[in-house]
C-alpha positions in Angstrom: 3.6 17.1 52.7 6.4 18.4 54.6 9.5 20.0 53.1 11.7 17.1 54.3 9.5 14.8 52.6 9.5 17.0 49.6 12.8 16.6 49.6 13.0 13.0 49.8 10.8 12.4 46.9 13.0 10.7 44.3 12.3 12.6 40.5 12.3 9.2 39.4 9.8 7.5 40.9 7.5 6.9 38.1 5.1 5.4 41.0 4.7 9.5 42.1 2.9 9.7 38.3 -0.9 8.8 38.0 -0.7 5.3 37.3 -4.1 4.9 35.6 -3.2 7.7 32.9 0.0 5.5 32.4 -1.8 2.5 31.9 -4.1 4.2 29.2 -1.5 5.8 27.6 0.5 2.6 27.1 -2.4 1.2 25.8 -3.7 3.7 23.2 -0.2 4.0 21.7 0.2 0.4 21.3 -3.4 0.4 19.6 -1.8 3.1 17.4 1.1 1.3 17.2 -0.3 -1.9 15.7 -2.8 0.1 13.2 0.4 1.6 11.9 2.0 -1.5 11.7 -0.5 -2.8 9.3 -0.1 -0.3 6.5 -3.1 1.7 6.6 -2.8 5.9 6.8 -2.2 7.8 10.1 -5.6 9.2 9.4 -6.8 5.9 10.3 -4.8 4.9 12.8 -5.7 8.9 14.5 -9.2 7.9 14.8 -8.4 4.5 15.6 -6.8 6.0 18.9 -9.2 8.5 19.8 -11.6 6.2 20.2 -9.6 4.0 22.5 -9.2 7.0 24.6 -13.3 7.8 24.2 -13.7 4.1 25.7 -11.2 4.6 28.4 -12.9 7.4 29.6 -9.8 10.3 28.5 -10.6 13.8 28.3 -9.0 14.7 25.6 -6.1 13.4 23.0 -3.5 15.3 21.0 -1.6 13.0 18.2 1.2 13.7 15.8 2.2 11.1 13.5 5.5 11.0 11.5 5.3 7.9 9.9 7.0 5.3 11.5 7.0 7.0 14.8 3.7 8.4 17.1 3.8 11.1 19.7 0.2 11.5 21.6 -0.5 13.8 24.6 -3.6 12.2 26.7 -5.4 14.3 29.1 -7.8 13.2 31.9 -8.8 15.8 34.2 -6.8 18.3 35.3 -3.2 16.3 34.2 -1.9 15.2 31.1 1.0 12.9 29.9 3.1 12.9 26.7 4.7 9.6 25.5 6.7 8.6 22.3 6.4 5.3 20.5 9.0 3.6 19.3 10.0 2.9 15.5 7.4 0.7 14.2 8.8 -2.0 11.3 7.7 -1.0 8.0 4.8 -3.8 6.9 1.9 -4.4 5.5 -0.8 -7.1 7.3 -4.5 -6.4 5.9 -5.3 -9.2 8.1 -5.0 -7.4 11.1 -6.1 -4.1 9.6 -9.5 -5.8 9.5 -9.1 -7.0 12.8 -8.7 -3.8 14.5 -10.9 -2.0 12.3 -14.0 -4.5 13.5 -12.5 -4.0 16.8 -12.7 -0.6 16.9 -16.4 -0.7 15.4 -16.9 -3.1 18.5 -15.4 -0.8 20.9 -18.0 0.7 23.6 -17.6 3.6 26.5 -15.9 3.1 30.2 -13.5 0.1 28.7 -10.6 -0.5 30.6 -6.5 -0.9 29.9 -7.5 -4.4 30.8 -9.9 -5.8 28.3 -8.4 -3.7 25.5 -5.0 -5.3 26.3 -6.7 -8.5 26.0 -8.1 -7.8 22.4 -4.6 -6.7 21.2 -3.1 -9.4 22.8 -5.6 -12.0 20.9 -4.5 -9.6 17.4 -1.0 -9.8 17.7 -0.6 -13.1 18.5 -2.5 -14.5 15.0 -0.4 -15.9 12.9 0.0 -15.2 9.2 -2.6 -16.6 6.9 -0.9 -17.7 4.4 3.0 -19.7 4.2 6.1 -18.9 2.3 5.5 -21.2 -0.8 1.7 -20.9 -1.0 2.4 -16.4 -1.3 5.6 -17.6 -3.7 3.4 -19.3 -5.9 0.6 -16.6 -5.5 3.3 -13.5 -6.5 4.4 -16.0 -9.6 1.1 -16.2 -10.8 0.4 -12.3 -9.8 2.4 -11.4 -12.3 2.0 -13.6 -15.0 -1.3 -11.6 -15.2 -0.3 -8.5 -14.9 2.5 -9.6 -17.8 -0.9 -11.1 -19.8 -2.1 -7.7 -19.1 0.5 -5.7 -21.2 -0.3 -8.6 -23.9 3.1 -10.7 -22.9 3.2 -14.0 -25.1 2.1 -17.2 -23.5 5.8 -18.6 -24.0 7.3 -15.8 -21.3 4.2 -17.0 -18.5 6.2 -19.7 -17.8 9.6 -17.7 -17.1 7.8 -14.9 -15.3 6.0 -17.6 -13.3 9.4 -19.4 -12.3 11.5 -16.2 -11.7 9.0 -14.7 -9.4 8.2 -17.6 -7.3 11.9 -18.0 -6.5 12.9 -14.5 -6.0 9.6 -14.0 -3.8 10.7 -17.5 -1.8 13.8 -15.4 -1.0 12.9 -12.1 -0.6 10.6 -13.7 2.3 13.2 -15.8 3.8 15.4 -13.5 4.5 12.9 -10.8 6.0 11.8 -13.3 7.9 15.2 -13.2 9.4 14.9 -9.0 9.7 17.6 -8.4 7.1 17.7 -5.1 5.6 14.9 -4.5 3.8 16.5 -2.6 1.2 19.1 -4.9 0.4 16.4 -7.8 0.4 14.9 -5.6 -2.4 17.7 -5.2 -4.6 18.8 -9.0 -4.4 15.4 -10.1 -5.0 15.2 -8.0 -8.1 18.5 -9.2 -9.3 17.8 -12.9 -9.1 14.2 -12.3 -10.6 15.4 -10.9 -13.3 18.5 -13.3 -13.9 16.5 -15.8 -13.8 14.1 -14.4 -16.6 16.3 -13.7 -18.5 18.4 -17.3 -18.5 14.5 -18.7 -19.1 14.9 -16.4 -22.5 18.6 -17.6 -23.1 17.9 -21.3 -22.8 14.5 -21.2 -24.9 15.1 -18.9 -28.0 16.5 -21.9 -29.9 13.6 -24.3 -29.5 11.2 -24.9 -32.5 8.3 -23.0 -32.2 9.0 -20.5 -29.4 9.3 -17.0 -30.4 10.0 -14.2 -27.8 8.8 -11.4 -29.2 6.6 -10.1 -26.5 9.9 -11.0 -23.8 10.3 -7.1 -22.3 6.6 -7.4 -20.9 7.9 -10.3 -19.3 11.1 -8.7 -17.9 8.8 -5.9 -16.4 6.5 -8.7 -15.3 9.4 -10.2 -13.2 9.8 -7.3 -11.3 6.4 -6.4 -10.4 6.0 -7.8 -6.7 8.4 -5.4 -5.8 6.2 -2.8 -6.1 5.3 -1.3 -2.9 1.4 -0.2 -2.9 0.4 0.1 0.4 3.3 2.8 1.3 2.7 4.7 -1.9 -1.0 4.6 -1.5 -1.1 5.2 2.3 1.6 8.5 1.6 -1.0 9.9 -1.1 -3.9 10.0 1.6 -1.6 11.2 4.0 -0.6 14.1 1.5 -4.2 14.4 0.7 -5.0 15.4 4.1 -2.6 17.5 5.0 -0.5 15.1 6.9 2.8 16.0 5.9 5.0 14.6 8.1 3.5 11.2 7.1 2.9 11.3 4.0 6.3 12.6 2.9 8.0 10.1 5.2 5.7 6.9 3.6 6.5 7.9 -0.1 9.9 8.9 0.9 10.3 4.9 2.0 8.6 4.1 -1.2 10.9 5.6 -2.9 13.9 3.9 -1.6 12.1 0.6 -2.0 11.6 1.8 -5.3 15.2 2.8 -6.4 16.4 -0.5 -4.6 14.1 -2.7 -6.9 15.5 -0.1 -9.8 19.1 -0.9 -9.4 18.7 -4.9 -9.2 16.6 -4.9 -12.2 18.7 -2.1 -13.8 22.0 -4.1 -13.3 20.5 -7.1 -15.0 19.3 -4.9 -18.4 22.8 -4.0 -19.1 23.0 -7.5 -19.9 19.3 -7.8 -21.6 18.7 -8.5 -25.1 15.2 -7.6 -24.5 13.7 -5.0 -27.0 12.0 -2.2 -25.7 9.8 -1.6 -28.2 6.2 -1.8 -27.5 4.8 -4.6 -28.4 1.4 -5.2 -30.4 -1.8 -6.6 -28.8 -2.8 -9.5 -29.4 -4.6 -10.6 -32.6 -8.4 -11.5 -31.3 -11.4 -9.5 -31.3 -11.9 -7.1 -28.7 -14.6 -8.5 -26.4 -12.1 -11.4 -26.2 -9.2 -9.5 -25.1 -11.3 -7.7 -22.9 -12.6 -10.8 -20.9 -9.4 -12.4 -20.9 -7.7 -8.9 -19.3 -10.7 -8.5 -17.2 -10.0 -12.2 -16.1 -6.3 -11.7 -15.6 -6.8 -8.5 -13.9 -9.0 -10.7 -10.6 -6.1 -13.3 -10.5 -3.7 -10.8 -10.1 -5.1 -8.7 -8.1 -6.4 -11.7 -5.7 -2.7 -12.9 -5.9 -1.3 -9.4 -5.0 -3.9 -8.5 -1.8 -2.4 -12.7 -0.5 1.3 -10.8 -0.6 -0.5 -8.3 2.0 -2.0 -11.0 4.3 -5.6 -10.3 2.6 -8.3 -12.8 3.9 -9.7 -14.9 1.1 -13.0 -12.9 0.9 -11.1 -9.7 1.2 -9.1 -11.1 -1.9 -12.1 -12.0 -4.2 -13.8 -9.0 -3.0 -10.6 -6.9 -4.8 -10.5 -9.0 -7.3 -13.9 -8.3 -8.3 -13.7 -4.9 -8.2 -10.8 -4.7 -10.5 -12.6 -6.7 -12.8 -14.9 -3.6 -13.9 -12.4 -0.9 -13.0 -9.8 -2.5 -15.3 -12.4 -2.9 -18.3 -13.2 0.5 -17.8 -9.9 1.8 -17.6 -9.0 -0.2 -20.9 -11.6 1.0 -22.7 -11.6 4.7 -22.0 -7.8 4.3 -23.0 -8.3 2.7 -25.9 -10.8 4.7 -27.6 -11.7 7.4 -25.1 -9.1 9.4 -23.6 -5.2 9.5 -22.6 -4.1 6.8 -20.6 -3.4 8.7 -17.2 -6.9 10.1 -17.5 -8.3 6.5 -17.6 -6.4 5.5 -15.0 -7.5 8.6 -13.0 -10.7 7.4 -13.8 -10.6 3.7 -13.3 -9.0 4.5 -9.9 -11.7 6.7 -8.8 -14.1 3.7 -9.5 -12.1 1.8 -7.5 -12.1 4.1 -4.4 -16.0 4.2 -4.6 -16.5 0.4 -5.2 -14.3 -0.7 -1.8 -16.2 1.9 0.0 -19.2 0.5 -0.8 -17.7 -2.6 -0.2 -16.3 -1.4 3.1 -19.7 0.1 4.3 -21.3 -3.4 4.5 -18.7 -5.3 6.0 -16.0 -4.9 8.4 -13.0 -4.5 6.7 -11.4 -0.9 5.8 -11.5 -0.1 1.7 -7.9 1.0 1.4 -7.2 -3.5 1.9 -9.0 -3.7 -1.0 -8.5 -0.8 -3.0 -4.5 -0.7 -2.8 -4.4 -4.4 -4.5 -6.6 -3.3 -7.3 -4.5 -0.6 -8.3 -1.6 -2.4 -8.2 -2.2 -4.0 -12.1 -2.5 -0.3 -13.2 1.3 0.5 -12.1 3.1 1.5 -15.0 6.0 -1.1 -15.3 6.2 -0.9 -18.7 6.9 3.0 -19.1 9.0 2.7 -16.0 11.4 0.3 -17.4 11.2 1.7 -21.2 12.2 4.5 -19.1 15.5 2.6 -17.6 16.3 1.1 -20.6 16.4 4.7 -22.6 18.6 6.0 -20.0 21.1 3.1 -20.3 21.2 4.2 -24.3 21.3 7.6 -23.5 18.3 8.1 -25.5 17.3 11.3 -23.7 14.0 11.9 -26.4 12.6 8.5 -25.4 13.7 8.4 -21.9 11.6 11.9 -21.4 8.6 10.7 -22.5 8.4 7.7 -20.9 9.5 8.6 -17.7 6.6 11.4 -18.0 4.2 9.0 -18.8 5.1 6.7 -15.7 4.6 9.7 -13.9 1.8 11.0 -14.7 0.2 7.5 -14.2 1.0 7.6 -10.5 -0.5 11.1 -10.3 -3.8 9.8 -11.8 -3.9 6.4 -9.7 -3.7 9.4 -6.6 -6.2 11.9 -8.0 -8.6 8.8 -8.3 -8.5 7.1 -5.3 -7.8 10.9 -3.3 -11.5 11.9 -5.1 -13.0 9.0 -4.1 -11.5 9.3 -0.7 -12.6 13.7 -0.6 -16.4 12.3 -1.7 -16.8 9.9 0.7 -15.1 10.9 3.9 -15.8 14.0 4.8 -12.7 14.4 7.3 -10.9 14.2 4.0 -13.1 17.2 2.3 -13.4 19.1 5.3 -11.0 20.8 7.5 -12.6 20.7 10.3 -15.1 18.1 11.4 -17.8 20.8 11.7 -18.1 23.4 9.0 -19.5 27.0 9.4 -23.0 27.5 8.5 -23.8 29.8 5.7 -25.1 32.8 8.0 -21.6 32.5 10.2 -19.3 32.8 7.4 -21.2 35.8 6.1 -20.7 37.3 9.6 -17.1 37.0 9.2 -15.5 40.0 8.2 -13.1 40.3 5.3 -9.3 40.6 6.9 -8.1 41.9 3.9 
């Protein structure tokens, strides 16, 4: 090339680039992309994209993920190009998580931009599995057994039921409609619990109905709120090392969090509700645990349909948190301290879906966030609100360190399970030394 026509080349012209590595680029983000989109940790979605770049024949791929954005650097041959994606929605859709997952496990070598496109195309264009009023009804029924759960009284089913189903109706309306997700939150959590609590006000003088169990209810109410995937997702994330990630996922969570917080806390300055704890009920304890064990699959089945769950990935979490739950009831009962049960219980969880996982196409964290859900503890959490509304600092501390160390044991369990199982989670590097080359390695210090 001449210098004339060096100088006439316009810095511009992207046509100047290589336009195959373009093409594969484009595509291996918008595989990453998707993944992301669907909930599941940037571990997953990292391996999810280097093996689209195995099967589109790329040398080599460099990926940094701060959740919701993806940077990769794809090399093939002797060049190299760097693109950003753009901010992906915070959602969850295991629907499509096991799409792509079976895709990927599908995936074979010298693929091109072409037929990948295609597969993505087919993904992305599925519609949701289930509608508005069917997962309405599903998150009013949810809760109602994680409220039976926490031994809430059969008169407070029917408020929790109603309250949910039409705060849940409106919270999906409007996102729908891409309001602000926060603000979707908080009003959702407001008219939940206004409408509990006008359920309480218009009942407590019929003949017959007592509300004594009514603050499991209020927590109840509140429950779909909650947002698993994000929390669960950020603990992996943190559990790996992924910082960026992980601190951006729970830092969301924690907004979503202190949204619900404020609607439910602006209707409690206005609750009569008790927050003493109330006692179990009054059967024999084989009987409460088949009727918790029972409540815990309808729950959980209802919770994994908020998350676009097929029905068989749905029974297949419920079933698992059938035994985890017993178990974790148990060992809290007469065992040990509740957060080490629920350490415990969640670490059965994590190996159950991978099991699960191994024989079927679907990833375990679909499953496994779902059954951990009806462990969340609502009830410390909002003893905790009320106590600070009293200014009750004695009760307030201890509650609000019980809800916390709760969500530290649902992490260590399902991050154990996780370590035991996956080795890129135990392991720093895919290949450890050998015994004979660390001993080689001198001592720096």
């Amino acid at each position: 090339m001449t210098a004339r026509e060096t100088a006439a080349v316009d810095p511009y012209d992207y046509g100047q680039e290589p336009r195959e590595l373009i093409e594969r680029t484009d595509v291996i983000l918008r595989a990453g992309q998707m993944v992301l989109s669907t909930g599941l940790d940037s571990g997953r979605c990292m391996d999810f994209m280097r093996i689209v770049a195995k099967s589109l024949d790329c040398d080599a791929i460099t990926i940094n993920i701060a959740y919701p954005q993806i940077t990769a650097t794809v090399h093939r041959g002797r060049i190299y190009r760097t693109k950003v994606s753009a901010s992906v929605t915070p959602g969850v859709n295991s629907d499509r998580a096991c799409e792509m997952w079976d895709f990927m496990l599908s995936m074979r070598d010298h693929m091109t931009p072409a037929e990948i496109t295609k597969e993505l195309d087919r993904i992305e264009r599925k519609p949701r599995l289930y509608s508005r009023h069917l997962l309405a009804i599903a998150a009013g029924v949810a809760c109602c057994a994680y409220g039976i759960l926490n031994n809430m009284g059969w008169y407070e089913v029917i408020g929790v039921f109603f309250a949910v189903a039409i705060a849940q109706s409106l919270r999906l309306f409007l996102n729908y409609r891409h309001v602000n997700h926060l603000a979707v939150v908080t009003l959702a959590a407001t008219v939940a619990g206004s409408i509990y609590l006008g359920y309480l006000l218009v009942t407590q003088d019929l003949p017959g109905v007592t509300h004594e169990r009514a603050m499991i209810g209020f927590i109840a109410a509140g429950l779909f709120l909650v947002p698993g995937f994000p929390i669960v997702s950020g603990c992996l994330d943190l559990g790996r090392l992924d910082l960026a990630s992980g601190v951006n996922r729970l830092t969301y969570a924690t907004l979503f969090l202190l949204s619900a917080g404020i609607g439910m806390w602006a209707v409690s300055l206005f609750s009569p509700v008790d927050p003493t704890p109330v006692p179990r009920f009054d059967m024999v304890d084989w009987q409460i645990l088949l009727i918790k064990g029972i409540a815990s699959t309808i729950g959980v089945m209802g919770f994994a349909m908020q998350f676009n769950g097929p029905m068989k990935v749905c029974a297949a979490a419920g079933g698992v948190a059938f035994f985890a739950n017993i178990v974790r009831l148990v060992l809290a009962e007469y065992v040990v301290s509740h957060h080490v049960a629920v350490a415990v219980a969640a670490f059965m969880v994590g190996i159950l879906t991978w099991l699960i996982s191994k024989y079927t196409r679907w990833p375990s964290v679909v499953m496994a966030v779902p059954a951990t859900l009806v462990m969340i503890p609502g009830a410390a959490a909002y003893r905790t609100l009320l106590y600070i509304n009293a200014s009750d600092v004695e009760d307030m501390t201890l509650f609000g360190l019980s809800a916390v160390m709760t969500v530290i044991g649902l992490a260590v369990g399902l991050l154990a399970a996780r370590m035991l199982t996956d080795k890129r989670w135990a392991l720093s590097k895919d290949v450890p030394p050998s015994l004979n080359e660390m001993l080689k390695v001198r001592n720096p210090l």
